[in-house]
Structure formats: C-alpha cells, structure tokens
C-alpha positions as CSV (number, residue, x, y, z in Angstrom):
1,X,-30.4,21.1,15.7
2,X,-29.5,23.1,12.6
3,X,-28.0,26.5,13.0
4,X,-29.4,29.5,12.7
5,X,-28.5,33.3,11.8
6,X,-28.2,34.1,15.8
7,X,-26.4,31.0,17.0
8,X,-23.9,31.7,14.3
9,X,-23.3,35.5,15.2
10,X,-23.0,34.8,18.8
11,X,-20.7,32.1,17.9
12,X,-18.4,33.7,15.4
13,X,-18.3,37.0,17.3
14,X,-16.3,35.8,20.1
15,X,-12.5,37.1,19.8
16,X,-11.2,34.2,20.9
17,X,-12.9,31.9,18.5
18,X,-11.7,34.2,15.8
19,X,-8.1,34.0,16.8
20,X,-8.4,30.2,16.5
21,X,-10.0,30.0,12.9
22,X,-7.1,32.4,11.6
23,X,-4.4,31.2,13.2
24,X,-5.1,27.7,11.4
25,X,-6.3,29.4,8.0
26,X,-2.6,30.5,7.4
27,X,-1.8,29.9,4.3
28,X,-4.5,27.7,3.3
29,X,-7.4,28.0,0.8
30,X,-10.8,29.2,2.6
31,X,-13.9,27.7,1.9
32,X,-17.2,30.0,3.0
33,X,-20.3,28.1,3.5
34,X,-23.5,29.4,3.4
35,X,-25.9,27.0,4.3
36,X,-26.2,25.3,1.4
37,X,-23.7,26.2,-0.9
38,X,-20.4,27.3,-0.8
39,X,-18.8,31.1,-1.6
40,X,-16.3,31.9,-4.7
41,X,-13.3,30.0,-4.6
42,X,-10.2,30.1,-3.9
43,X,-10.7,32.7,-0.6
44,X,-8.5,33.3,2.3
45,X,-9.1,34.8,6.0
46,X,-6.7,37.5,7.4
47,X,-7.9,39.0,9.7
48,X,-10.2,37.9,13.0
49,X,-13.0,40.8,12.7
50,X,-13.8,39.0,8.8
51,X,-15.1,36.1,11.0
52,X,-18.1,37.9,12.1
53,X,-18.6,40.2,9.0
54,X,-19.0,36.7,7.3
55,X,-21.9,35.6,10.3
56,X,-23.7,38.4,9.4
57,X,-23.7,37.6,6.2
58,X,-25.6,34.4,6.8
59,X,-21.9,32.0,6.5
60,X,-22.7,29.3,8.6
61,X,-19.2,27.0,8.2
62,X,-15.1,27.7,7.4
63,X,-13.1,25.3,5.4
64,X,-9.7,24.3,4.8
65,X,-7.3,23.0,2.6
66,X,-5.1,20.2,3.3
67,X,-2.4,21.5,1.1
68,X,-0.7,24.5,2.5
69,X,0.3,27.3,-0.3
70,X,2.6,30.2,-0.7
71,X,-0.2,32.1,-2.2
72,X,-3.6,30.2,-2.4
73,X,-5.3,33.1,-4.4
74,X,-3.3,32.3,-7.2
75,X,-5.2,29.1,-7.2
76,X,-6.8,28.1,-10.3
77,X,-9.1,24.8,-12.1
78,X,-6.8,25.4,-15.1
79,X,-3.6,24.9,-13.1
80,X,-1.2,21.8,-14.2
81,X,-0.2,19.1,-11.3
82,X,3.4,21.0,-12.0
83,X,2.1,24.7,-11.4
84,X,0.2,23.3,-8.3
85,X,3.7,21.3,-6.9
86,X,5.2,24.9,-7.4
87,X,2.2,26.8,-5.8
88,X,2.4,24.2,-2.6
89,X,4.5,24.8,0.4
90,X,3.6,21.1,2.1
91,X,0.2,19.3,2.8
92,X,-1.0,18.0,6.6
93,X,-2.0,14.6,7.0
94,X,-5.9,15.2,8.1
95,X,-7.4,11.3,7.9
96,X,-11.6,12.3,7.8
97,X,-12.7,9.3,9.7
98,X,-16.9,8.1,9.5
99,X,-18.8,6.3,10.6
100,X,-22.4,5.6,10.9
101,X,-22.6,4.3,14.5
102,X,-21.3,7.0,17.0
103,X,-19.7,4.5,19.7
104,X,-17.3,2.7,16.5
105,X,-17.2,6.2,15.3
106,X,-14.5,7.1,18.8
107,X,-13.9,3.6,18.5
108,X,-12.0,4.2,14.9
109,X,-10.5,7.1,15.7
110,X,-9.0,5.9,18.5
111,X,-7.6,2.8,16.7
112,X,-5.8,5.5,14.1
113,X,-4.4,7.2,16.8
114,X,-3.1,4.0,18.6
115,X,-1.7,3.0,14.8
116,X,0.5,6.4,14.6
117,X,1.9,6.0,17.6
118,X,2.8,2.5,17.0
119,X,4.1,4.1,13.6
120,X,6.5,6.9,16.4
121,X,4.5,9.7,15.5
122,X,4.7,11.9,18.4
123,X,2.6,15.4,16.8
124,X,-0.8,13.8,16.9
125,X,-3.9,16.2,16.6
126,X,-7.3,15.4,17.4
127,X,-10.5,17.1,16.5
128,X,-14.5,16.2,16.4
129,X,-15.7,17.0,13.0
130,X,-18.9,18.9,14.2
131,X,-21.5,15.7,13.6
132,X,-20.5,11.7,13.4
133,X,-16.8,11.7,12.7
134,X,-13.5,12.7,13.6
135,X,-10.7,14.3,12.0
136,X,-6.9,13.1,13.1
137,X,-4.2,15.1,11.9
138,X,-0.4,15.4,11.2
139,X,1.2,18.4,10.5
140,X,4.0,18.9,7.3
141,X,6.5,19.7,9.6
142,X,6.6,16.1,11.0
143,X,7.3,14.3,7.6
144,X,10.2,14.8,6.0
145,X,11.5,17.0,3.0
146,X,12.3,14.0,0.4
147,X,11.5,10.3,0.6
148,X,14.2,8.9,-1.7
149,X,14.5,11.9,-5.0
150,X,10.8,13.0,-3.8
151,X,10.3,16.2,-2.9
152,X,7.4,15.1,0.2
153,X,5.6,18.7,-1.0
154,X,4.8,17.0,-4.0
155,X,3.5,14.1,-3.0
156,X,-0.2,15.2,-2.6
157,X,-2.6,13.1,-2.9
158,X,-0.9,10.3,-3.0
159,X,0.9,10.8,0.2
160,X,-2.1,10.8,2.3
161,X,-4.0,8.3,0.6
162,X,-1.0,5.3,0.8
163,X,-1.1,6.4,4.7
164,X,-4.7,6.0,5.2
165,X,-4.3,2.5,3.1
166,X,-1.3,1.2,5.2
167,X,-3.2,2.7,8.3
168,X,-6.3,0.6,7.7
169,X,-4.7,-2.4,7.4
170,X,-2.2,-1.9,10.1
171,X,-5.2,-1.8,12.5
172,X,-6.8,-4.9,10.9
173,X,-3.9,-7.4,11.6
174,X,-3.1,-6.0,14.5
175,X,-6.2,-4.8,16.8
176,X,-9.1,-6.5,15.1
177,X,-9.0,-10.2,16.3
178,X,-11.9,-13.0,14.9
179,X,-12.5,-15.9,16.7
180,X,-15.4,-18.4,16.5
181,X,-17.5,-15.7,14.8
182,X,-16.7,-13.3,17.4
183,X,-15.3,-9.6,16.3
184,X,-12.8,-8.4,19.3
185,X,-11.4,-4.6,19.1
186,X,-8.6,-4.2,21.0
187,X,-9.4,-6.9,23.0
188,X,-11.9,-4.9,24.9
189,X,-14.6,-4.3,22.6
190,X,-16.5,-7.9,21.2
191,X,-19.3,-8.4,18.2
192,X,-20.6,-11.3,16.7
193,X,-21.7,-11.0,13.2
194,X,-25.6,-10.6,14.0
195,X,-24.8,-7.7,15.7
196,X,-22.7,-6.0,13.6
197,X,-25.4,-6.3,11.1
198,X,-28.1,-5.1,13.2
199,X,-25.9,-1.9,13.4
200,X,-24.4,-1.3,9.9
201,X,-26.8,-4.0,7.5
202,X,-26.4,-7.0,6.1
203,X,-22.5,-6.7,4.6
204,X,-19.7,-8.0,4.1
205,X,-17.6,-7.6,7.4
206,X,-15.4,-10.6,6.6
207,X,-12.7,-11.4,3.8
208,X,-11.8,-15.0,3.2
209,X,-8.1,-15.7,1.6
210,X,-6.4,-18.9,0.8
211,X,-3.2,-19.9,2.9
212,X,-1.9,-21.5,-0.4
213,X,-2.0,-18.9,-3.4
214,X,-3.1,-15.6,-1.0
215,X,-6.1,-15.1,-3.3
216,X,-9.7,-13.8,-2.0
217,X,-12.0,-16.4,-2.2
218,X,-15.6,-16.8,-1.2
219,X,-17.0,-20.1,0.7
220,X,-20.1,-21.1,0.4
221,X,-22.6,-22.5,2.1
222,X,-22.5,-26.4,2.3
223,X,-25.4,-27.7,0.3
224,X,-26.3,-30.3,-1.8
225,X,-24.3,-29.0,-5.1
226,X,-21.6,-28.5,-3.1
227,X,-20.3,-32.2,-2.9
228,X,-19.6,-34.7,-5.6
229,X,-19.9,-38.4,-5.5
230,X,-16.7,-40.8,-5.0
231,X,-17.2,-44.0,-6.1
232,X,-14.9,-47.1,-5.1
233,X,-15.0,-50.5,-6.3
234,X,-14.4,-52.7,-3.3
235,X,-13.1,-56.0,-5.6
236,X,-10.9,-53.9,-8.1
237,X,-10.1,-51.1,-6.0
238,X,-11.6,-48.4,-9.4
239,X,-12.5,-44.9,-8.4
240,X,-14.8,-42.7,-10.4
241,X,-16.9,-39.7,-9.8
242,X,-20.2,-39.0,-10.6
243,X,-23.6,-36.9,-9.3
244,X,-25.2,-40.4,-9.3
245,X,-26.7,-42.0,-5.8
246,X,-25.4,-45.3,-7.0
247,X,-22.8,-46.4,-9.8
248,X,-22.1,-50.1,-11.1
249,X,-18.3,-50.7,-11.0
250,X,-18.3,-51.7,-15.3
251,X,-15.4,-54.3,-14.8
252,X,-16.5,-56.2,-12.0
253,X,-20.2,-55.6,-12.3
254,X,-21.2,-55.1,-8.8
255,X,-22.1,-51.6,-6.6
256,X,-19.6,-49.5,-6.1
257,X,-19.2,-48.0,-2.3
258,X,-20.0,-43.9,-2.2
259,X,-17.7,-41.9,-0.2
260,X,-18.7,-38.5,-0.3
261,X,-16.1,-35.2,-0.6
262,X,-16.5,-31.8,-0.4
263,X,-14.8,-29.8,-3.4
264,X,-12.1,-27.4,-2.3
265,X,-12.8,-24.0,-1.8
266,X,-9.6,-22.7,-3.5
267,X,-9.4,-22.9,-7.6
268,X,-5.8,-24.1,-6.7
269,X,-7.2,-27.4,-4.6
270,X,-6.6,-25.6,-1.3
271,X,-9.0,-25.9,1.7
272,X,-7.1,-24.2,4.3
273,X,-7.6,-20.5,4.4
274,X,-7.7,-17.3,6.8
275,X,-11.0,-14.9,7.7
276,X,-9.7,-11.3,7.7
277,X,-11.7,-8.4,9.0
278,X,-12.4,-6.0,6.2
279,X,-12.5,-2.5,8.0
280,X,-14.2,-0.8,4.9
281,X,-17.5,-2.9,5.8
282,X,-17.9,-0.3,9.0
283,X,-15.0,2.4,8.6
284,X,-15.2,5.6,6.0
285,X,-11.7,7.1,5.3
286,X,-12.7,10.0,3.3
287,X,-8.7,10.4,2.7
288,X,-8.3,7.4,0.6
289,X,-10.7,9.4,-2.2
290,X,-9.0,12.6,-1.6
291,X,-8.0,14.8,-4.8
292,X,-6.2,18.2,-4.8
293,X,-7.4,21.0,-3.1
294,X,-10.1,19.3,-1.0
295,X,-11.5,20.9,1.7
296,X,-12.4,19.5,5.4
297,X,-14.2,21.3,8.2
298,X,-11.9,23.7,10.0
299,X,-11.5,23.5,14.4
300,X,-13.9,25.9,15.9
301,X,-16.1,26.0,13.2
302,X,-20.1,25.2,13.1
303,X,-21.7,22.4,11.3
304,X,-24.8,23.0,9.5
305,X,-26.9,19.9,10.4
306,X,-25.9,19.4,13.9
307,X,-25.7,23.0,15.2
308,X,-22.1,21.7,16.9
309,X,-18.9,22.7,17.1
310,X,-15.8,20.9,15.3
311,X,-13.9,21.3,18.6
312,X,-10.1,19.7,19.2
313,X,-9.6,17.6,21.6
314,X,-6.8,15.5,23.4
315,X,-6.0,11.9,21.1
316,X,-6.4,10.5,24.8
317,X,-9.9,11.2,26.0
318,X,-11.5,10.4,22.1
319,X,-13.3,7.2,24.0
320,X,-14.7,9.2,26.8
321,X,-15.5,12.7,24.2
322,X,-19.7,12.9,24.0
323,X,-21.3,15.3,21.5
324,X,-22.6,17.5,24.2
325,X,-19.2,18.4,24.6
326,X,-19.1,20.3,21.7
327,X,-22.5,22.5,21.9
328,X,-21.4,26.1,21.1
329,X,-22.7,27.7,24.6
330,X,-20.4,25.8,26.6
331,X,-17.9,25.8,24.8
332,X,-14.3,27.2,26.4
333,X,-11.8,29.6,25.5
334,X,-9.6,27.5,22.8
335,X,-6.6,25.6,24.3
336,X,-6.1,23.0,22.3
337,X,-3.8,23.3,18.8
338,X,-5.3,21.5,16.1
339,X,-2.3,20.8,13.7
340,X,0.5,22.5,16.0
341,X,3.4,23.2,14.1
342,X,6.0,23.9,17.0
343,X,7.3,20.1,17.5
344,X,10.1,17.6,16.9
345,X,10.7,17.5,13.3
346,X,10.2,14.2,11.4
347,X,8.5,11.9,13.6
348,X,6.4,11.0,10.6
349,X,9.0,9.6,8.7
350,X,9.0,6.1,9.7
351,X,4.8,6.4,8.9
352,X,5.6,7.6,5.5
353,X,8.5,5.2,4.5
354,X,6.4,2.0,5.9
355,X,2.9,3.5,4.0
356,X,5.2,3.7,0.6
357,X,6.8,0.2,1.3
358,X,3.0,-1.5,1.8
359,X,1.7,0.4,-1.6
360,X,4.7,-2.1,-2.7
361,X,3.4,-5.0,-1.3
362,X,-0.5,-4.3,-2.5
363,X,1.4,-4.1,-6.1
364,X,2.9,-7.4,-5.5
365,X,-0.5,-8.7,-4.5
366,X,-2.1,-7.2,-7.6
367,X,0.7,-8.3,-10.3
368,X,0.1,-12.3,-8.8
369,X,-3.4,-12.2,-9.2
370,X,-2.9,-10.9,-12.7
371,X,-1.3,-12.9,-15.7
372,X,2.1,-11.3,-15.9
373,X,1.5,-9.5,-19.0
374,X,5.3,-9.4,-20.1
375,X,5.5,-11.0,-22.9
376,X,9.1,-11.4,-23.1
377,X,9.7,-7.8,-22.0
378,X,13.5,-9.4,-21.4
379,X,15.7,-11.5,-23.3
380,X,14.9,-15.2,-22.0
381,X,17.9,-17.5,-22.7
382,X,19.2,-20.5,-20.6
383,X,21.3,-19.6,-17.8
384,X,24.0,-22.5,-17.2
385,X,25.4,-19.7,-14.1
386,X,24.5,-17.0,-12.0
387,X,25.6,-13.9,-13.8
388,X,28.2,-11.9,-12.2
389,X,27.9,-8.3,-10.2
390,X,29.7,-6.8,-12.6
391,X,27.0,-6.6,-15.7
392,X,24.1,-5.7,-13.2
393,X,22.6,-2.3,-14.2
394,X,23.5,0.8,-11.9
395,X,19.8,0.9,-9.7
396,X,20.7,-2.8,-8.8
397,X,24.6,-1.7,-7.9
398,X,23.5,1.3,-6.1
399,X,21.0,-1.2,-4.1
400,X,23.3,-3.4,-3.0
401,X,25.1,-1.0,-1.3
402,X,22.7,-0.3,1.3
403,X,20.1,1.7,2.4
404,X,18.7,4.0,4.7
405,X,14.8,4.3,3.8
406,X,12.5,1.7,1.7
407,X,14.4,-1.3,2.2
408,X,11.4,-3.4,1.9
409,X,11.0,-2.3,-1.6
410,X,14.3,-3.0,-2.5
411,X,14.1,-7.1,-1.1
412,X,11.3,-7.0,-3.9
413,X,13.6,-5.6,-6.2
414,X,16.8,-7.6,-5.2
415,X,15.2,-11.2,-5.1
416,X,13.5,-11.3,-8.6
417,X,16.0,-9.6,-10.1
418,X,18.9,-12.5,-8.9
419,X,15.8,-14.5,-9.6
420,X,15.9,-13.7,-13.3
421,X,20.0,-13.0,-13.1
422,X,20.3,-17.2,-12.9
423,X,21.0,-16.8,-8.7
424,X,19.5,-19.8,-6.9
425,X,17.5,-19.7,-3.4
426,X,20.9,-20.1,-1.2
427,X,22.8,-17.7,-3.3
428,X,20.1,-14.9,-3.4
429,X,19.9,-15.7,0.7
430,X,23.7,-15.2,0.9
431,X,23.2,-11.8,-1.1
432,X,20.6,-10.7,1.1
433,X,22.8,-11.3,4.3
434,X,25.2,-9.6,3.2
435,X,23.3,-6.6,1.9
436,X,21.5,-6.4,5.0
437,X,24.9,-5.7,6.8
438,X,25.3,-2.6,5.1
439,X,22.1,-1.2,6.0
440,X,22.5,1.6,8.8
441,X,19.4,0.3,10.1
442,X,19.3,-3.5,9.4
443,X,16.2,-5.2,8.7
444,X,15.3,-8.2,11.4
445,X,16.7,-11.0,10.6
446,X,12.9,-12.9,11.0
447,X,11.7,-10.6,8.0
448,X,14.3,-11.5,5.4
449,X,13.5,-15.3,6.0
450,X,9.7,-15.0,5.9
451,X,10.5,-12.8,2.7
452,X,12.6,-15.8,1.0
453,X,10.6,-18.5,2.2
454,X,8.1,-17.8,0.1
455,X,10.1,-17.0,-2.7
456,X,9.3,-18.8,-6.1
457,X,13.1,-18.1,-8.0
458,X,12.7,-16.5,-11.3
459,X,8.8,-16.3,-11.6
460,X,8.7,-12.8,-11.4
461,X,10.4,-9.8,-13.3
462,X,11.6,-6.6,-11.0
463,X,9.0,-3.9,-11.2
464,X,9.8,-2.2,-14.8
465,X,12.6,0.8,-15.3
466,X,9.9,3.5,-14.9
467,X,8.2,2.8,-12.0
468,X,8.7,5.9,-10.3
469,X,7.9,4.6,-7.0
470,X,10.9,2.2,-6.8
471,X,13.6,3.4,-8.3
472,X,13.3,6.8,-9.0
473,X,11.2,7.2,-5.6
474,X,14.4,5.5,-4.1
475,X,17.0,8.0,-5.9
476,X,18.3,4.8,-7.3
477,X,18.1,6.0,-11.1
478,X,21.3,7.1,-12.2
479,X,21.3,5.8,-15.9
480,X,24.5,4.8,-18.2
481,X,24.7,4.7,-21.7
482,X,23.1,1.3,-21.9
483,X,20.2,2.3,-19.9
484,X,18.1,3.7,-22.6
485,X,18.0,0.5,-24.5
486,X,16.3,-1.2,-21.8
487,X,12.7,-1.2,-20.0
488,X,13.7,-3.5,-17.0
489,X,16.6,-4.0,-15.1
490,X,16.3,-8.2,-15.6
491,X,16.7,-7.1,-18.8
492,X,19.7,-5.0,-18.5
493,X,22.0,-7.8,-17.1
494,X,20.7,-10.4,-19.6
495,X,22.0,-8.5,-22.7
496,X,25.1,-7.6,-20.8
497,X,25.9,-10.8,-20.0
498,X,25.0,-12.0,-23.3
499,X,27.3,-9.6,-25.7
500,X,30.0,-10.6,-23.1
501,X,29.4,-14.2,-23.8
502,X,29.3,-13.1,-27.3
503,X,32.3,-11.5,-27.3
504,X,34.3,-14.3,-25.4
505,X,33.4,-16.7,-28.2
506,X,35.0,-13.9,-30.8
507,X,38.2,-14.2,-29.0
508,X,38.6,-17.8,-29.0
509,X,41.4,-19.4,-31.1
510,X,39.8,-20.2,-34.4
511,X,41.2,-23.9,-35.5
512,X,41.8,-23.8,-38.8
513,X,39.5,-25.7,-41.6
514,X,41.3,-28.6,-43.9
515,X,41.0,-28.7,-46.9
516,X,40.7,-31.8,-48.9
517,X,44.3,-31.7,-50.1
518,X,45.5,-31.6,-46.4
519,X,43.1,-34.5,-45.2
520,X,44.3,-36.9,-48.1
521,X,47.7,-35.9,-47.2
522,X,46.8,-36.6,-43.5
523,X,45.7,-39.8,-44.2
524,X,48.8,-41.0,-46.2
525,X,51.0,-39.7,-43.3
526,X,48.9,-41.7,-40.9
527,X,48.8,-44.6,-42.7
528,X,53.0,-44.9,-42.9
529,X,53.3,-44.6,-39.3
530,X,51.0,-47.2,-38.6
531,X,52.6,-49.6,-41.5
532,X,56.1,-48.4,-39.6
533,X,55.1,-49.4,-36.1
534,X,54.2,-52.3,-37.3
535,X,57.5,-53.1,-39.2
C-alpha cells in the first residue's frame, strides 16, 4: 500500500531506526525523496533527530551513494572524472538485482550470492530493496587498493559493472543447466520454455552459438525454404542442386535421383552448436547501467509504492525471506549490518581480478566477430625464425617474468604476440610452461592447454600499446626510448629485429667488384693454367 504522512513519522521517529540510516549515510551523498521527486542535491545526514524532522516534512525515502566521498557536499555536475577520482574515498559493490516475478526475484539473488562466495568473498551483505528486488552488497574495504597501476578508488563505474558482467555469466555456465527444453536452476528449480513465457512473455530466454567459429547464430524453424534439392545422376554419378522437384541429368538424359539436405545453420558450414541460457531475458542488473554518483535505496528506509521497508537480511535465508517480513509495524530493532565494514580485508580480490580478466575475454569475443581493422598497424615481413627475447619490447619482458594478478590477460597477450614474433604452436607451448613456473600462483595446467588448443598462430595482433586495461592496468608500461615510435608491441619486436637484420648485412665483408681490366686479365691467367696442365 503506498505510504502515507503517519506511517512515515511513526516509522522514522524510532531512535533506533535513526541510528541505522546514519550510521550507513557516512560519508555518502544523501538523496531526500518526497514522494515524487527528489530534494536538492548533493545532501548529507548527520545527525539521527534530522530523520524525523525530514518525516515531518512529508520525505517519504533516503538514498545513497555507491561511491563513498571525503566531502560529498563538495559534489558538483560540473566536476571532471579527475576532480571526482580526487573527491572519492572508495565505492561498495551494491548489485540492484530485479525482477518481475517475486519467486526468480530470491531466486537471482541467491544465485549472486552463491557466485561471490564461489568467487571467496567472505563480507557478503544482503538487503530487500523495499518492493520486487534485492540489493547484495560488498563493501570497499574488501577489494583491494590497486589492481595492477590502478588505484581501485578510481575504478567507479567500471569496477562494478565488469563484476556484475562476469557475475552474470558465471551463474549462467555454472548453475543454469538446459536439457531437452527444460530450464534447471541449481538443479532444484525446473522450467520449460512455455512456462517461462507465461511468466515473463514471449522472449528470448535462449542464445544459440556455433561450436566451430563461437558466433551467435539463430536456427530456424525447419520449413520448406529451408532445404535445397540434391540431385545425383545414378549412370554418371553428376551432382547438381537446384529448387526443382525433378531435374534431367543433361549428359546422360535420364532423371536424376533427389536427395534432400538441410543447409547449415552456421555461415561457416557448421551444424553443431550449443543453446546457452541468456539471463538478461529474466534478470535486471541495474549495476551494469550504473553511472557516477547513482543512488540506491538505503537499509531501513520506506518505499513509496509498497509502504515496505528495505530491511537487511542474512545472504542465507533470501529463499525463505516473504515481503510480510518487511512491513514497518513488525519490524525489529536493527541487527543486521548492511555493508559492515569491520572484516577481513581483501576477500574481493580474486572477484575483481577474475571480473577484469573476463572483460578480456568479451574483447576477444568482440575483436573475432569484427574484421581486424589493422590495416598493417605492424610491419609485416616474412619471418624465416622466431625472433629472439632479446628485441621483445619491455611490457612483453616484464610479462614473462611472472605474475601475481591478471594472468589470464597476459596468455592473451603472450600467445599473439609469439604469434606475430615468428614462434610456432610448440614453441609458444614451451614459453607458456615455462612462464607459468614463475607465477607465485600458477595457472592449472588444464587452462593453458584449452587456451593453446584453440590457438590460430599469428591471426591476431596483441591488444594495442594503449589499452589501458592490459598493460598499463597490469603496471606492465614502463616505456624505453623506442617505445614512442610504436602503437603495438607486435610491432615493437618486428622493427627491432628488422634494423638488427639490417645492421648485420652492413657488417658483412663487402667482396669487391672487378672491373673489366681485372676480368680480361682473369681470363688470360685462367687460360695458361689450363694450356699448362695440359702440357
């Protein structure tokens, strides 16, 4: 039921309710809404008797910021991305999860949570968002203070919004099974197709790739235009095609015997392909569309259209949580921390390193279902060997050494770049065994040979010199004089290797040219030996 004036005052004007909503507005910008509309911006709340001074002024609902600030006043639309990194203290992770069917919406939720704590996140927060959602949150504190030369501070939005990516399709391969037509969450919870469009319309639930070149593709329903006529002369053995019922064989002059084929449902000839479970069809991440300074409902607060309360509640009992649980007259004195910051620091680092190393792999995906538009961004020349260590560019060397985070990026980085450098499949193999040795946290041994099986040698270029995300994201940038000349490290070792080449052929002994004087001479002094040996 939507709120009203009294429900709101009797609400906000318990102490303990007040202690809550400050606590968890330190440091963070304060939205006020009033029903409709929202007060000036940017506020803050200091103190707990503002809580019901605002109630009697009709508020209704307190916001948040994601972003924590030193001083959020100073907060401004004219601000630069630099003055607002310099403003920011750190950001929480809060993932707004929707949905439109109440049971998928706990469903979801609890699938996030399940996919954090696969991802060893221990400081997991849970919270009901006041009407058909949830809110599941990760404080600062658990991520760490760089990720390669990256301050994590200033990786807002973009830090959230790769996690939310990776998240959603770590639950995709991993708890959303599809067999036979059949849906299975978790392996407890089953739909079929009519029924998931009975709940959410007539969409697109399932995403259909191709097992040979990984692109989406759609299959169609098998109809008449879907199959072409094959036609096979039985005497001379002829084939042709045609959308004919019946074709004379021209040579021998008799029928021709129809076999019918279906065309493949891959541009590339393929037939074989894999149905994947697209969770956009049914899940709303409101993180992935996230910008600076947004806003979402804070804990203890009332929501306008439900007359509910946005109450925490333990990541454990989301499937059993009802919405009655959260009508403001029942609800207890506040126990449960929202976004506690008092726990072991950096148990979301492995969730941050593996969300930056899948943003890799989607730009894989995207650059192969593009034309490489390079253009001989690299000096091509034939490569009769392998070039050497030695004229590889500084990211590469400092690569090679080993790594302690983004390793997956830098197998990207390592195999087309030996690619280009002239290093053939066993050689690059031998590389990446031996790099993977120096790694203080090795990479299994089953993930380098799945990444190398599929490896096509020299096809692709390393991501360009200023994609921040790889090498500068992996403090790997530390440029030499040669650097600048460059926009790819392919291209670094090429023109290396080619001015040494260059320079070898300089130093060669340079035979000298005869003149015509000498070669008649020559000749005379070859002629008399020969007329003396045979004296």
């Amino acid at each position: 039921m939507p709120l009203d004036k009294s429900t709101c005052i009797k609400f906000y004007k318990r102490k303990d309710i007040q202690e809550a909503i400050i606590n968890h507005a330190k440091n963070k910008e304060i939205g006020m809404r009033y029903h409709d509309f929202f007060g000036k911006r940017p506020d803050i709340l200091n103190y707990p008797k503002e809580i019901l001074e605002l109630s009697l002024r009709n508020l209704t609902s307190f916001h948040c910021s994601e972003e924590i600030w030193s001083n959020p006043l100073q907060l401004s639309p004219e601000l630069k991305k630099q003055d607002l990194n310099e403003l920011r203290i750190g950001w929480d992770l809060v993932l707004d999860i929707d949905c439109p069917d109440w049971e998928f919406s706990k469903l979801t939720a609890h699938l996030f949570i399940k996919a954090l704590q696969d991802n060893q996140v221990k400081s997991i927060s849970c919270k009901f968002s006041g009407n058909k959602g949830f809110h599941i949150g990760v404080p600062f504190e658990a991520f760490p203070p760089e990720i390669g030369s990256q301050k994590t501070k200033y990786l807002f939005p973009e830090g959230p919004q790769k996690i939310a990516q990776y998240l959603l399709d770590y639950i995709s391969k991993n708890y959303i099974k599809i067999n036979s037509g059949t849906i299975t969450f978790e392996q407890n919870f089953s739909y079929s197709l009519p029924q998931l469009k009975e709940k959410f319309g007539d969409k697109e639930f399932l995403q259909n790739k191709c097992s040979n070149c990984k692109k989406k593709i759609k299959i169609k329903q098998k109809n008449s235009e879907e199959f072409s006529h094959e036609f096979i002369c039985t005497k001379c053995e002829k084939k042709s095609q045609t959308d004919k019922e019946f074709l004379k064989c021209d040579k021998c002059n008799i029928l021709m015997e129809k076999i019918e084929t279906a065309k493949t449902v891959c541009p590339c000839g393929s037939n074989s392909y894999t149905a994947n479970f697209k969770p956009s069809s049914i899940i709303e991440v409101d993180t992935i569309l996230i910008s600076s300074r947004h806003l979402y409902r804070m804990p203890y607060s009332l929501h306008e259209k439900s007359g509910l309360v946005s109450l925490p509640i333990e990541p454990s009992q989301i499937l059993h949580f009802s919405r009655e649980q959260a009508h403001p007259e029942i609800i207890a004195s506040p126990s449960i921390i929202f976004l506690d910051r008092h726990i072991l620091q950096e148990n979301a680092r492995h969730l941050l390193m593996q969300a930056w190393d899948f943003k890799t792999q989607l730009d894989i995906q995207e650059q192969s279902t593009k034309k490489e538009k390079q253009e001989k961004k690299y000096d091509e020349f034939d490569l009769t060997a392998a070039i050497p260590a030695e004229f590889f560019p500084p990211c590469i060397k400092k690569t090679s050494y080993g790594l302690e985070d983004g390793k997956k990026r830098a197998i990207f980085i390592l195999t087309n770049f030996l690619g280009k450098a002239g290093w053939n499949k066993i050689e690059i193999e031998q590389f990446l065994e031996e790099w993977n040795k120096k790694n203080p946290a090795p990479l299994r041994e089953v993930y380098l040979k799945g990444q190398l099986h599929n490896l096509a040698v020299g096809e692709r270029l390393p991501p360009n010199c200023d994609n921040e995300g790889y090498y500068k994201g992996l403090n790997l940038c530390h440029p030499d004089t040669f650097c600048p000349k460059i926009k790819n490290p392919a291209n670094y070792a090429i023109l290396k290797w080619k001015i040494h080449l260059e320079q070898e052929e300089e130093n060669k002994p340079k035979r000298k040219k005869k003149s015509k004087e000498d070669k008649i001479n020559g000749d005379k002094q070859l002629l008399a030996s020969n007329t003396t040996k045979e004296t």
